[in-house]
N, C-alpha and C positions, 0 to 999 in steps of 0.2 A: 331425347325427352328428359334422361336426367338432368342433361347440364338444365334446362329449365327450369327446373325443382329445386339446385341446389344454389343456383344463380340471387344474389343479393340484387335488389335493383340501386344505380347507383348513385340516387337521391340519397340513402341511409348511409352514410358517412360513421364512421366510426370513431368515437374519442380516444385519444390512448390516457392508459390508466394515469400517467407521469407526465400529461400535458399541463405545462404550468409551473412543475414543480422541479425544484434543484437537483441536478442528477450528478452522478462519478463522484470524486473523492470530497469528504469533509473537511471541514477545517479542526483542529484539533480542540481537544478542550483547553482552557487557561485556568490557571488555578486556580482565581478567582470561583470559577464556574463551580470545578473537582471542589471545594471546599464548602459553596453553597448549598451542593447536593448532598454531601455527608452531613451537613448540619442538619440539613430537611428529614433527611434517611433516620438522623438521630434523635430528633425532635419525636416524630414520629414512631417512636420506638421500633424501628425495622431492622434489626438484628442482623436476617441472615440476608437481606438485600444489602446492607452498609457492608455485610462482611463480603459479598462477592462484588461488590462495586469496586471498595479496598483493591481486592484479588488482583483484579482487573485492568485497575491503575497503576499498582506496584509491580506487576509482574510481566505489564505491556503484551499480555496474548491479548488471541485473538477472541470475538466475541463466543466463535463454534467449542473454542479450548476451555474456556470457560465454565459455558453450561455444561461441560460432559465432566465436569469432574463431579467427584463423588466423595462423599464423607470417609469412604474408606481410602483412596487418597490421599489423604494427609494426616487423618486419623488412624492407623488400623488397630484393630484391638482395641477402640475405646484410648485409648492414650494418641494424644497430640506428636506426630512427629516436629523434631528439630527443622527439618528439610526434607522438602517432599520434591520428588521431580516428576514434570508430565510432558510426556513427548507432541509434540505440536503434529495438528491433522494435515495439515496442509507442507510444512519442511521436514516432518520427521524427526527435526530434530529437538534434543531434552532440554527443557525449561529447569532451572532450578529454583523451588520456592523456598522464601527464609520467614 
């Protein structure tokens, strides 16, 4: 009686979310591209976006290493460190920033 109940009938076909659309790995960005988006970023007076985009580009982590960093990371005490290092989530192993 349950299978009844929980049974789809099998006219209702299901879409999947990513039908259509480009899956696995991207293609990289080109300079061209990195340098339209800083313009825009700056145009746009977007300060702390330009500055993590920067980060991001320069420093080649990953998107997750990125967002977890935190102003006392590179900052602490209010003063700019020289070189900050961040350990990657995914190898473990220390990134150094300049």
């Amino acid at each position: 009686m349950q299978d009844q109940v929980n049974a789809t009938p099998a006219s209702q076909s299901r879409v999947p979310w990513n039908k259509g659309k480009l899956t696995g790995a991207k293609l990289p960005l080109r300079p061209k591209h990195v340098w339209s988006i800083r313009t825009k970023l700056q145009i746009e007076g977007r300060a702390r976006d330009l500055a993590m985009f920067n980060l991001a580009i320069d420093s080649k982590l990953r998107g997750c290493d990125v967002v977890a960093i935190r102003v006392e990371d590179v900052a602490a005490g209010g003063y700019a460190a020289d070189r900050a290092t961040v350990r990657q989530r995914k190898t473990g192993r220390p990134v150094r920033l300049n």
